[in-house]
C-alpha positions as CSV (number, residue, x, y, z in Angstrom):
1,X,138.7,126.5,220.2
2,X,141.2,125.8,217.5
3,X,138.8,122.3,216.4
4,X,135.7,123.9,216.8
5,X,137.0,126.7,214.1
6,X,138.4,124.3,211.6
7,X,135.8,122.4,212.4
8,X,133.4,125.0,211.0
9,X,135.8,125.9,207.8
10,X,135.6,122.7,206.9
11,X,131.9,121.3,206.8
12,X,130.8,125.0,205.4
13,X,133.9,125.8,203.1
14,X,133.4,125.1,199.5
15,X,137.2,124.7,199.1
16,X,136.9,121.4,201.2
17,X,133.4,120.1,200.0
18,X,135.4,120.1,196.0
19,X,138.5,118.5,197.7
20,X,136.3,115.8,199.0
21,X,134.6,115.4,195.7
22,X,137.8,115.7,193.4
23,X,139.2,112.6,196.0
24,X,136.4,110.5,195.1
25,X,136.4,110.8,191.7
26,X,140.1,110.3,191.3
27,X,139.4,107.1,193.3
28,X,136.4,106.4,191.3
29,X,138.7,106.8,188.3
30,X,141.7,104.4,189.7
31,X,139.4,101.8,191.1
32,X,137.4,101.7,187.1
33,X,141.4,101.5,185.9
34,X,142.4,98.8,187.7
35,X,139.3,97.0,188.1
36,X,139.6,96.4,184.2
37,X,143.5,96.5,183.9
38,X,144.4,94.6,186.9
39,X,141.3,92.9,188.8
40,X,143.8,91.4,191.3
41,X,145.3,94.4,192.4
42,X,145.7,95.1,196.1
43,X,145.2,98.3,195.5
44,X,141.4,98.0,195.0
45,X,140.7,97.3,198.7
46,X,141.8,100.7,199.3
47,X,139.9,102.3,197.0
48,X,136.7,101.7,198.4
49,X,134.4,104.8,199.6
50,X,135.4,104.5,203.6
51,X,139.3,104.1,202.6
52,X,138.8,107.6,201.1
53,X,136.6,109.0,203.1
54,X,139.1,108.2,205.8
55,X,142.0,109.8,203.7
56,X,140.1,112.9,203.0
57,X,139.4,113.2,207.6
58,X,143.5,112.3,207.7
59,X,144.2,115.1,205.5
60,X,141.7,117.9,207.2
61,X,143.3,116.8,210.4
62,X,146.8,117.3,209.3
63,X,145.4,120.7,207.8
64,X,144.0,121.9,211.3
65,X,146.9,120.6,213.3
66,X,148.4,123.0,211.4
67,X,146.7,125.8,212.0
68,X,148.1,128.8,213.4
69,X,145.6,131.1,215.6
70,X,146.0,134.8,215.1
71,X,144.4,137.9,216.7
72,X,144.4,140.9,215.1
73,X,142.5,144.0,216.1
74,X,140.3,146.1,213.7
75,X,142.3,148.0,211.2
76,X,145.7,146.1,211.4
């Protein structure tokens, strides 16, 4: 119940659709950086699209493990 929730929040949330975007172009933005500033970098092979597509599914993971479930009744 608790995965099918957060699993909602997420894919219709705005909140998480501009973290996702803001995450790529801060990668976008590294990757240009280094690709010009330091073209051997190690750094760039983790800065490719999947490497941050998988960071942004770690981090809404950790955020739904974390999730506490609440009931309240109408009017508290």
């Amino acid at each position: 119940m608790k995965f099918e929730i957060a699993e909602r929040i997420v894919t219709e949330s705005r909140q998480f659709l501009f973290l996702r975007l803001f995450m790529i172009q801060q990668a976008k933005k590294r990757r240009e950086h280094l690709e010009v500033n330091n073209p051997d970098s190690p750094l760039l092979s983790k800065l490719t699209p999947s490497a941050v597509g998988a960071e942004y599914k770690s981090i809404c993971f950790e955020l739904i493990n974390n999730l506490k479930m609440a009931h309240h009744e109408p009017g508290d």
